[in-house]
C-alpha positions in Angstrom: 5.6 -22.1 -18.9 5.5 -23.4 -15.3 2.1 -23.2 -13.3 1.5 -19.9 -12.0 2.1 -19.5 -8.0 -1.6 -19.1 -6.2 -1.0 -15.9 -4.0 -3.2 -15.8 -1.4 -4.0 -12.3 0.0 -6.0 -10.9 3.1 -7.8 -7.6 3.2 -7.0 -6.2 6.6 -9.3 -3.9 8.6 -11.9 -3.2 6.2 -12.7 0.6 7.3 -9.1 1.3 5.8 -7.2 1.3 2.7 -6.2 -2.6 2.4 -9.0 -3.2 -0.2 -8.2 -0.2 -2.0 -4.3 -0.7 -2.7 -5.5 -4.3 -3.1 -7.7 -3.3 -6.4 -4.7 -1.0 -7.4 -2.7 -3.5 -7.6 -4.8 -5.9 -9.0 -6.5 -3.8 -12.1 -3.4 -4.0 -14.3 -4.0 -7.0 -16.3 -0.3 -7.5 -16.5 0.4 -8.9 -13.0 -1.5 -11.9 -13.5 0.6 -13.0 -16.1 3.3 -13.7 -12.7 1.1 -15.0 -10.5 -2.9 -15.8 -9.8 -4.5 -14.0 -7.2 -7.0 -15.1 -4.3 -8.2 -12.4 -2.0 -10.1 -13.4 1.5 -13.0 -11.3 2.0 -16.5 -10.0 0.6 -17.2 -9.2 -3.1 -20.1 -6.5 -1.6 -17.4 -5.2 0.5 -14.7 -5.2 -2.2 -17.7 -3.4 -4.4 -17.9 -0.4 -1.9 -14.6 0.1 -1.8 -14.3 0.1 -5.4 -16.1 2.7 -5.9 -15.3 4.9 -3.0 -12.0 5.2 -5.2 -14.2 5.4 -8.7 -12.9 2.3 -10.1 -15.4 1.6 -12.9 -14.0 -1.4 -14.9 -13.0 -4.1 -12.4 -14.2 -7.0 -10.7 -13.2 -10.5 -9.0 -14.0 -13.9 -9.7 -15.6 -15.6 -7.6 -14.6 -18.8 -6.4 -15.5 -21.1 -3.2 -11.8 -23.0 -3.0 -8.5 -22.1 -4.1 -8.5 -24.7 -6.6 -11.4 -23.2 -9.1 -9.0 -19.8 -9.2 -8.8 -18.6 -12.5 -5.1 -17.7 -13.4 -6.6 -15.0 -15.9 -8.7 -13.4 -13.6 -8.1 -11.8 -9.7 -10.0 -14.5 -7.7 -11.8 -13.6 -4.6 -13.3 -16.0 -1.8 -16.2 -15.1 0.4 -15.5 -15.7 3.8 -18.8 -14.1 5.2 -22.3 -13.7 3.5 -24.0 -10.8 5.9 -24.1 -7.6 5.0 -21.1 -5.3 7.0 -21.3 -1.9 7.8 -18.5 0.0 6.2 -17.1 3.0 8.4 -14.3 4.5 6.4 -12.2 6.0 8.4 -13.3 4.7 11.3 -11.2 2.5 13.9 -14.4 -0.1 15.5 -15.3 -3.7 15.7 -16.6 -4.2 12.8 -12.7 -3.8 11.0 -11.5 -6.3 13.4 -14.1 -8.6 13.1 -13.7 -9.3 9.3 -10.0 -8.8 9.1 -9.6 -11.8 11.2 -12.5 -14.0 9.3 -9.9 -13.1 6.2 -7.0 -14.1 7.5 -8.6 -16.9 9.3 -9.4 -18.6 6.1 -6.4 -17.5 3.7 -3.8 -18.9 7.3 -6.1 -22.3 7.1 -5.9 -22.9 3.4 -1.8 -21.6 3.5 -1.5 -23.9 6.0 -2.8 -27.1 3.7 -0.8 -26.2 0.9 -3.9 -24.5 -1.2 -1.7 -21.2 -1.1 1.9 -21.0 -2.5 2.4 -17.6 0.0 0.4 -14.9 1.4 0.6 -11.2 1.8 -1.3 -9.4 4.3 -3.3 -6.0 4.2 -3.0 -4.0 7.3 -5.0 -5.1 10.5 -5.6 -3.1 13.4 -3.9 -4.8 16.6 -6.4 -3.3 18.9 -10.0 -4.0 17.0 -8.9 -7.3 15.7 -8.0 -8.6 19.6 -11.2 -11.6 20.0 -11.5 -15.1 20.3 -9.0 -16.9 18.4 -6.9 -13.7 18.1 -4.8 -12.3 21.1 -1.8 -11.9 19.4 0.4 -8.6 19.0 0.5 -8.6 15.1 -0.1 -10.6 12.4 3.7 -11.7 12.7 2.6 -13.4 16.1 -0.3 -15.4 14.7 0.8 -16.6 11.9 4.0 -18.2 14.2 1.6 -19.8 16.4 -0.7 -20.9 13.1 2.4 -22.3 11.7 3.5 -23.9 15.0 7.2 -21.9 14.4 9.6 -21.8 17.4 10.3 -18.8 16.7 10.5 -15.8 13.7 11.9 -13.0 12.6 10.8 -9.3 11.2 12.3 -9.0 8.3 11.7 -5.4 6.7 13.2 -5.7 2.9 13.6 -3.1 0.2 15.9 -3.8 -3.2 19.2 -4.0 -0.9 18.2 -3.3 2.3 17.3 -5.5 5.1 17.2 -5.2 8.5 15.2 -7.7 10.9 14.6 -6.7 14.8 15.4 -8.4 17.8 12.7 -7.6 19.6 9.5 -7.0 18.0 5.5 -5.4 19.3 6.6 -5.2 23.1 7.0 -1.9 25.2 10.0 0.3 25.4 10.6 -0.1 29.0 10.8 -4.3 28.6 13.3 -3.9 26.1 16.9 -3.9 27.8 15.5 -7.1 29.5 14.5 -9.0 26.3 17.8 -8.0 24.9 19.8 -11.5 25.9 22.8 -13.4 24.3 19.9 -16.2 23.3 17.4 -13.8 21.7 20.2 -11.4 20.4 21.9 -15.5 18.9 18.7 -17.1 17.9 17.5 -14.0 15.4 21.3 -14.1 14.1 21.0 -17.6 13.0 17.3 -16.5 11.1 18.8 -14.3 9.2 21.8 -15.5 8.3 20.1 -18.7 6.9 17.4 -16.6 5.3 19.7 -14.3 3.3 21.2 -18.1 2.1 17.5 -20.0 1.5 15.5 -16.9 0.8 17.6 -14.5 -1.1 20.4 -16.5 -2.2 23.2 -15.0 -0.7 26.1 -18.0 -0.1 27.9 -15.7 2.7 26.3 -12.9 3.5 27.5 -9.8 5.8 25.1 -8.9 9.0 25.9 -5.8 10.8 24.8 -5.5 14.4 23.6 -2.6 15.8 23.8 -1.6 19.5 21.4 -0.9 21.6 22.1 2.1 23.7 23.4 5.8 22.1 27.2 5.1 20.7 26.7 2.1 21.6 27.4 2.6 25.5 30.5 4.4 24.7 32.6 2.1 26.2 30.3 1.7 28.9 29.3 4.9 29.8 25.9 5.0 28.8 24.8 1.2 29.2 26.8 -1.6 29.3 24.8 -4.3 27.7 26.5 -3.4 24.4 30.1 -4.4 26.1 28.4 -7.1 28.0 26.4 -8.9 25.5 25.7 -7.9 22.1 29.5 -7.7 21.6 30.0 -11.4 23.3 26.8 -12.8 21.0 29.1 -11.5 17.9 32.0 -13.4 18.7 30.3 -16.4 19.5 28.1 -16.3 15.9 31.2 -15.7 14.3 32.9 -18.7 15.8 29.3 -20.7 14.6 30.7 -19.3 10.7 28.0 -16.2 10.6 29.8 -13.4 8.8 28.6 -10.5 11.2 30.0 -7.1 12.8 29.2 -4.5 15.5 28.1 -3.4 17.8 27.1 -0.2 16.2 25.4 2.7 17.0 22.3 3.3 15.1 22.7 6.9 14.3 25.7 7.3 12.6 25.3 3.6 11.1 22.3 5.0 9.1 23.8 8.6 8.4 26.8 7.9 6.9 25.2 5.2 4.5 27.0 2.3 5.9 24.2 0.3 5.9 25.1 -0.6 2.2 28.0 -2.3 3.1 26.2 -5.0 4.5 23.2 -7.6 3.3 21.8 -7.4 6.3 21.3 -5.7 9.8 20.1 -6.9 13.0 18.5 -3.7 14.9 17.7 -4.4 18.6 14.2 -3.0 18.7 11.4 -2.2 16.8 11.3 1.6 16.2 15.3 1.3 15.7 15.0 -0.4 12.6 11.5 0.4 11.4 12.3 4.2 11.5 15.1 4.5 9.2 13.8 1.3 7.0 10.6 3.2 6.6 12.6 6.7 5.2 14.9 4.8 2.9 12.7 2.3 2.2 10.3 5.4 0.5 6.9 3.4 -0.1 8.5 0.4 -1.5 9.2 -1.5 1.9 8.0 -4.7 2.7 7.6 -7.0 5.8 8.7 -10.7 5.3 8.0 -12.8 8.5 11.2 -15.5 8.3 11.5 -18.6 10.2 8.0 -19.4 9.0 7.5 -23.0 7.0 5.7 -21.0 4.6 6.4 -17.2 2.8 4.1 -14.3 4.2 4.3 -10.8 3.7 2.7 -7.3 3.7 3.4 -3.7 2.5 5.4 -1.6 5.7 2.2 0.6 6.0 -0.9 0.9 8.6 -4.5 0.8 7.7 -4.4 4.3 6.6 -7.7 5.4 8.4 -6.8 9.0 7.8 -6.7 8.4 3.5 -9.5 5.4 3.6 -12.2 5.9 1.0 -10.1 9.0 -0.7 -8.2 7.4 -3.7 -4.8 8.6 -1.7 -3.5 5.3 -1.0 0.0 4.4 -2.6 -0.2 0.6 -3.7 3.8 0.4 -4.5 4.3 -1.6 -1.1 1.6 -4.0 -1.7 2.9 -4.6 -5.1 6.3 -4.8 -3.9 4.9 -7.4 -1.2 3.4 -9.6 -3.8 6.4 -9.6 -5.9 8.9 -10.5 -2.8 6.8 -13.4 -2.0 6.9 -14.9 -5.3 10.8 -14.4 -5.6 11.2 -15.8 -2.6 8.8 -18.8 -2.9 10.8 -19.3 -6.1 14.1 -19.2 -4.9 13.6 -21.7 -2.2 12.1 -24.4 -4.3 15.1 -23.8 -6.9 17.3 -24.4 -3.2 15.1 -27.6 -2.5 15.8 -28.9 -6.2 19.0 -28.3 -6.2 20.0 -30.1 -2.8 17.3 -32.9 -3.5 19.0 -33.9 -7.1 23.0 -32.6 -6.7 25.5 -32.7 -10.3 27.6 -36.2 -9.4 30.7 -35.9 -8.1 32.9 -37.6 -10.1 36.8 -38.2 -9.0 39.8 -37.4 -12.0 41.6 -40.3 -12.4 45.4 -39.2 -13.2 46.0 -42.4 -15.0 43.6 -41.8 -18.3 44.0 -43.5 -21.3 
């Protein structure tokens, strides 16, 4: 059996539920015959949590450097030694504080090749704002850590895909950030991560538009006539399989979104909202573009449900499992194009 992937994995805002679905996921003995497990944060902290949730029979490994991990065991690095305050419930400073010293250390060490991927417990984008954090989302920083161009949401669920446009930015600064380069650019990412990440040799991208029906014909908007429309043609002429524009409603209700492997929605809530219902507690968000594979369950920090042993793990789970296909699949890619069957030539003249 090949080595196991070392799965590196942050614990969010620790006043919510990241540390719970975390030991959810992890107290099944079974998972860590797929992958080993290193979790960024505090084994008092973890301990708390634990058994605000009455989880008798568990506990981590501890371990100064990804390299001691025990594949048998769920791992856990300290990345602070003080005592913390823990606040279920409760959206303050403190949450912020350490969910950046996790993913601080888990970014440094994916970064130098300790980590094989990461997936990321829920932050807070307001507490965790600091030094060495002013960033939207964890999507932001990790491009920036990663020194990526540029990056794509990717929201994933069994068959469904859909990426966004535009990502954390306000409603009324949308229309502008909707351009033939931005609309191009995130056309390319996922048409190239379908191929690299989920194997797909052609796949089919629908488009949606950004104004209701689409503008109409211009009626209610024209950037749908005027540009999204124009960017299709020109990505089909670069060989990317895509359609649209369409309108978002009627895409969604009349289940046309199976048709196609993947669909590009032009903002945030337009995607996220009807990912989210299909998606029922299994979705995941994969950042593409990124040199490395991160993702994270399609939940919040769950303030509401911290501490109450209400929490769901399924998307966590589903996050860790993505990132190991997908870490798989592109070294079987790299393999493949690194040591290609010879071509050899028929001659017609055999003996």
């Amino acid at each position: 059996m090949s080595e196991k992937l070392k799965i590196g994995i942050t614990v969010g805002d620790v006043n919510g539920i990241g540390l719970e679905v975390i030991i959810k996921s992890l107290m099944d003995n079974r998972v860590l015959d797929y992958f080993t497990p290193i979790v960024y944060g505090n084994t008092k902290v973890a301990s708390f949590h634990r058994k605000a949730i009455g989880v008798q029979d568990f506990s981590f490994n501890v371990i100064h450097h990804p390299d001691q991990a025990n594949p048998k065991r769920a791992n856990m690095i300290n990345c602070w030694q003080e005592d913390v305050k823990i606040t279920l419930g409760e959206q303050n400073e403190i949450g912020g504080k350490y969910a950046f010293l996790s993913l601080e250390r888990a970014a440094e060490d994916l970064r130098n090749g300790k980590l094989d991927a990461l997936v990321t417990a829920p932050i807070n984008k307001h507490n965790i704002q600091q030094d060495g954090f002013h960033f939207p989302g964890h999507t932001e920083y990790l491009q920036s850590k990663m020194e990526a161009s540029d990056v794509l949401m990717f929201m994933i669920a069994d068959e469904l895909r859909i990426g966004v446009v535009t990502g954390h930015i306000p409603v009324k600064e949308i229309a502008a950030a909707i351009t033939a380069e931005a609309i191009l650019q995130k056309l390319r990412m996922m048409n190239e991560s379908l191929k690299k990440d989920f194997w797909m040799e052609k796949p089919k991208i629908a488009v949606l538009g950004l104004n209701p029906h689409a503008g109409d014909n211009g009626l209610i908007g024209t950037e749908d006539e005027d540009i999204i429309a124009p960017t299709i043609q020109k990505a089909k002429e670069e060989g990317i399989f895509c359609f649209g524009p369409y309108p978002a409603d009627g895409f969604f209700a009349s289940d046309t979104y199976t048709k196609f492997d993947g669909v590009l929605a032009m903002y945030h809530d337009q995607g996220l909202i009807p990912f989210k219902h299909i998606a029922s507690r299994k979705g995941v968000n994969y950042t593409a573009g990124l040199p490395i594979v991160r993702t994270s369950p399609d939940h919040g920090t769950g303030y509401d449900i911290a501490g109450k042993n209400l929490a769901s793990h399924e998307s966590f789970l589903e996050a860790i499992f993505s990132a190991i296909h997908i870490v798989k699949r592109r070294r079987e890619q790299e393999e493949l194009v690194a040591n290609p069957l010879p071509f050899r030539r028929l001659s017609k003249d055999r003996d």
